[in-house]
Each structure stands twice: as structure tokens, then as C-alpha cells.
C-alpha positions in Angstrom: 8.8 -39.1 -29.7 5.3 -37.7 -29.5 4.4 -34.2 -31.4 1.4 -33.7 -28.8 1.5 -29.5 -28.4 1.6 -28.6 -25.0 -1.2 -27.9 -23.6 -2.2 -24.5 -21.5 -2.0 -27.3 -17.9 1.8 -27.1 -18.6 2.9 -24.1 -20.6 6.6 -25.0 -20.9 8.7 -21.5 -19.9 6.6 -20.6 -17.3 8.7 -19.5 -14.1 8.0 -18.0 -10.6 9.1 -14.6 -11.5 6.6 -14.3 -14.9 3.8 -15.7 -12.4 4.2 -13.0 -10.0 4.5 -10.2 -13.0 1.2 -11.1 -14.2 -0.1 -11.2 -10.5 1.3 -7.5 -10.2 -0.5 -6.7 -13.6 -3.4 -7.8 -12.0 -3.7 -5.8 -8.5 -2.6 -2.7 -10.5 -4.9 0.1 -10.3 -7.6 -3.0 -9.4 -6.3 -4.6 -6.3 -4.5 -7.2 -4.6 -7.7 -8.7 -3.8 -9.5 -8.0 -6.5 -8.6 -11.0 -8.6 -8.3 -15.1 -7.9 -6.1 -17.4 -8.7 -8.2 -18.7 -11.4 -8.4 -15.0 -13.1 -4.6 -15.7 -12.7 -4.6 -19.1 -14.6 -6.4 -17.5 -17.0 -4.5 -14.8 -18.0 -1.6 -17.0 -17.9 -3.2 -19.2 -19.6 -2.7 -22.3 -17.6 -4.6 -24.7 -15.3 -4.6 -23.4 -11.7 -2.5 -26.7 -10.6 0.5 -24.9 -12.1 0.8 -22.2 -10.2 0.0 -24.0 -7.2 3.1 -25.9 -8.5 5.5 -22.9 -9.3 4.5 -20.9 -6.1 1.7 -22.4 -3.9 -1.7 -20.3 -3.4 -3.0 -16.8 -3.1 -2.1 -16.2 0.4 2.1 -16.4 -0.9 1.0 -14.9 -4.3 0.1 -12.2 -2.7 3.2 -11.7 0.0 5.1 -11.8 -3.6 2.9 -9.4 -5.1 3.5 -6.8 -1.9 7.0 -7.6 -2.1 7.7 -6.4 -5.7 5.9 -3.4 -4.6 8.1 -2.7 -1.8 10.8 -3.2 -3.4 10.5 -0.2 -5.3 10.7 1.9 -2.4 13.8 4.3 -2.2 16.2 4.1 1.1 16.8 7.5 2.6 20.4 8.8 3.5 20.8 7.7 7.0 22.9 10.6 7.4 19.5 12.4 7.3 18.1 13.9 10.5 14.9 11.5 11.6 12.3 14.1 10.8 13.9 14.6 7.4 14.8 11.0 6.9 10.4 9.7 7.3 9.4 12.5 4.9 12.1 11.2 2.3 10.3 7.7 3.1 7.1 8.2 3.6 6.3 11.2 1.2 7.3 9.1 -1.7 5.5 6.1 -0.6 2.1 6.8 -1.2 2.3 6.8 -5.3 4.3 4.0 -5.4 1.7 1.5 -2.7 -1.1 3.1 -3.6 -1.0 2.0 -7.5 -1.5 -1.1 -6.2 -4.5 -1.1 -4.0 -3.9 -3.2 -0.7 -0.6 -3.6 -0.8 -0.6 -1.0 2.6 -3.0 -2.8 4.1 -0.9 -6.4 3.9 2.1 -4.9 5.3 -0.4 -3.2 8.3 -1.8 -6.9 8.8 1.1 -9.5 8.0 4.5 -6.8 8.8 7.0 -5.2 7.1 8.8 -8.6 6.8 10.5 -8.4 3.6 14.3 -8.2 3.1 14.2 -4.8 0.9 12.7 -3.1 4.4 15.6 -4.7 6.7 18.0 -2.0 6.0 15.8 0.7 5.7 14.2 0.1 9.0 17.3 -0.6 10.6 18.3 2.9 9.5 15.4 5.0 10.6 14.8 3.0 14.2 19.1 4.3 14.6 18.1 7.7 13.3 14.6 8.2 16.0 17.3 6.4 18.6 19.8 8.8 17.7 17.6 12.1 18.2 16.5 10.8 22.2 13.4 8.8 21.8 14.9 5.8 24.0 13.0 3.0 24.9 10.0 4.7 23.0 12.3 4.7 19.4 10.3 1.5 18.3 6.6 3.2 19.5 7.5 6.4 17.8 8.7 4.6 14.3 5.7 2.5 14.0 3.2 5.1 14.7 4.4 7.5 12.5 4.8 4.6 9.6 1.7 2.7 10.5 -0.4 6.1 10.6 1.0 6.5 6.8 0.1 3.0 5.9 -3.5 3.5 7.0 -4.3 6.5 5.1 -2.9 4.9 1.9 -5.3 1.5 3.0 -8.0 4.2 3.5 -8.0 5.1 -0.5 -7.5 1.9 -1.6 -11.0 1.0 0.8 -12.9 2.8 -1.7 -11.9 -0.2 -4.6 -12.4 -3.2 -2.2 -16.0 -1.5 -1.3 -17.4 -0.8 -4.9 -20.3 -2.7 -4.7 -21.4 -1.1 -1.7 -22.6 2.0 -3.1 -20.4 4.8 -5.4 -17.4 5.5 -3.3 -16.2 8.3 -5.7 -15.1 11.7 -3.5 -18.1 13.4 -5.0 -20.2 11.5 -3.4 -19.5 12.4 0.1 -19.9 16.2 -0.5 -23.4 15.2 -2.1 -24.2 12.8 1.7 -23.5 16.7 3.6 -25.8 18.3 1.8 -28.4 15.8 2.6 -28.0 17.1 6.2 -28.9 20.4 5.6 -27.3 23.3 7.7 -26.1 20.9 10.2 -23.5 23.2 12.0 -19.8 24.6 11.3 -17.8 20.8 11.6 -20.7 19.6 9.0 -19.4 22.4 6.8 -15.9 22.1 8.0 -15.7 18.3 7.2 -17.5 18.7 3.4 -15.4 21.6 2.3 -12.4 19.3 3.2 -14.4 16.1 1.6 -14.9 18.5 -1.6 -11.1 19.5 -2.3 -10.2 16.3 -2.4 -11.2 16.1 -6.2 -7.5 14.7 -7.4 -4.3 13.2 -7.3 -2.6 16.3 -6.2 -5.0 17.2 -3.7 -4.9 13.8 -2.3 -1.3 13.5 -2.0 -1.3 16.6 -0.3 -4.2 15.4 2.0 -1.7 12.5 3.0 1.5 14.6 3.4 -0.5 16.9 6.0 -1.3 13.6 8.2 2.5 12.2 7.6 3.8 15.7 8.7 1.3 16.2 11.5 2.3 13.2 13.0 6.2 13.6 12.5 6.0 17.1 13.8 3.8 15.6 17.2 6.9 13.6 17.9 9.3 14.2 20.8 12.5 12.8 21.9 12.9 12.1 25.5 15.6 14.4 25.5 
């Protein structure tokens, strides 16, 4: 029987599930795009080929990845009235996809495909059909959701874009004043650019779009 150690190409124990844990540990607070396969390997430390072998490439790494972090997101009481029911969605949301940059982003581009979401979106398309929205229920549910998904991808823009120039808040207040006294929605725009120095002031920045769209929703009846 040969003693020959096994080497970091086959890394006996390895299994799907510790894959996609270190691919989580990866995209957190950096992104889901912000590392490659062989970063992967390496962390793992294995030969690329064995990931490939445990779950295939980046593109299904990555649906994994999103799908952890969806996962985690809570299923309102369907007994909830719909307005009530996508702020007890949505409102949470944003912490929770926004620790892992991109992961809004995918589900904008690839769908909200992932059998955690099947039960959640069954209950809030009953709840908007429910209240009157008729044949506009499925309009009205993805606008509202899709708007909420954009502003969280709008944060995470500012990782994927780093090396285009500092994409810190502050620097957008600094840009106005390059302008000079250029009129009231110059000043309008960087006093709303400039109290958006943290989390708190973020999350309520994305709470005031979620609610503005909710509350510019109307049933048909």
C-alpha cells in the first residue's frame, strides 16, 4: 500500500458544501466577482481541476454562492396585508444581499430561480392579487422587488468599479463643489450625496426608495 501523502490536486474530505463556504468567504464584503476560481483553489488549497470536479466552473459557483445568500432571507406572514408583507421582505433584505456584493445584481440578471424564493413569491404575488392588482399583480411585484434589487446592485457598483477612480460617498460631495454655485438641484443633489456618510443613513436612503415605490402602487380596484 503506498504512504504517498495526498497532495493539495486531491485533498481527500473536500465536498460541494465546504467549496461553496469558502466561495461565500470570498464574495463577503469583497464580491461575487471579485475573486477567480484559482483564488478559490488556492484558498482551498487544491488544483482548480477539483472544483471543476466537485461543482463545475464559476458561472454555477456563483448561482451557489447567491443561493446561500438567499437563503437567509426571512418569509413574511402571508396573512400580512401586501404593503406590509414587501416592507417585512424587502426592508430586511438589504443587510443581508448587500454583505455580499453582487449577489442583487445576479438575481436582477439570471432570476429569482432558487427554491428558498418559490414560496415566498408565491405568497406575496397571492397577497398583490388579493388587494385588486389583477392582471398587473406580476408587473407590480417585480417592480417594486426589482427597484429594491437595483439600489442594493447600485452600492455594491462602487466595489466592482474601484479601480476607476475613489468611489467612496465623500467623493461625490467633493465632484459638486467642483461646479461651483451651479443652481438649487446641484445643491439639492450634494446635500443628499453628503448624508449618506453610513450604514444607517444608507439603509434609510434604501427604505425611502422601497417605501416610495410601495406607496405609488395601486390596485385596480
Amino acid at each position: 500500500m503506498s504512504n504517498a501523502r495526498k497532495g493539495p490536486a486531491t485533498r481527500a474530505g473536500l465536498t460541494p458544501d465546504r467549496i461553496v463556504d469558502a466561495a461565500a468567504a470570498l464574495t463577503e464584503g469583497r464580491g461575487l466577482h471579485a475573486w477567480s476560481l484559482r483564488d478559490l483553489a488556492k484558498a482551498l488549497d487544491v488544483a482548480p481541476s477539483v472544483i471543476y470536479h466537485h461543482i463545475g466552473g464559476k458561472d454555477e459557483l456563483c448561482r451557489r454562492v447567491v443561493g446561500r445568500v438567499v437563503a437567509s432571507l426571512d418569509r413574511p406572514d402571508p396573512g400580512l396585508e401586501w404593503r406590509d408583507w414587501l416592507r417585512a421582505l424587502l426592508f430586511p433584505a438589504r443587510a443581508k444581499m448587500a454583505a455580499y456584493p453582487g449577489t442583487a445584481m445576479w438575481v436582477l440578471m439570471h432570476g429569482p430561480t432558487f427554491e428558498h424564493l418559490v414560496p415566498i413569491m408565491n405568497d406575496g404575488v397571492a397577497a398583490m392579487a388579493k388587494a385588486g392588482f389583477g392582471e398587473r399583480t406580476g408587473l407590480a411585484y417585480s417592480a417594486v422587488v426589482n427597484c429594491a434589487l437595483l439600489t442594493i446592485a447600485a452600492g455594491d457598483e462602487r466595489l466592482a468599479q474601484a479601480d476607476d477612480g475613489p468611489r467612496d460617498r465623500a467623493a461625490i460631495p467633493r465632484d459638486f463643489e467642483r461646479l461651483g454655485d451651479a443652481g438649487p438641484g446641484a445643491t439639492e443633489l450634494k446635500s443628499v450625496a453628503s448624508s449618506l456618510t453610513d450604514e444607517a443613513a444608507v439603509d434609510g436612503y434604501y427604505r425611502f426608495v422601497v417605501e416610495t415605490m410601495i406607496r405609488g402602487l395601486e390596485p385596480e380596484r
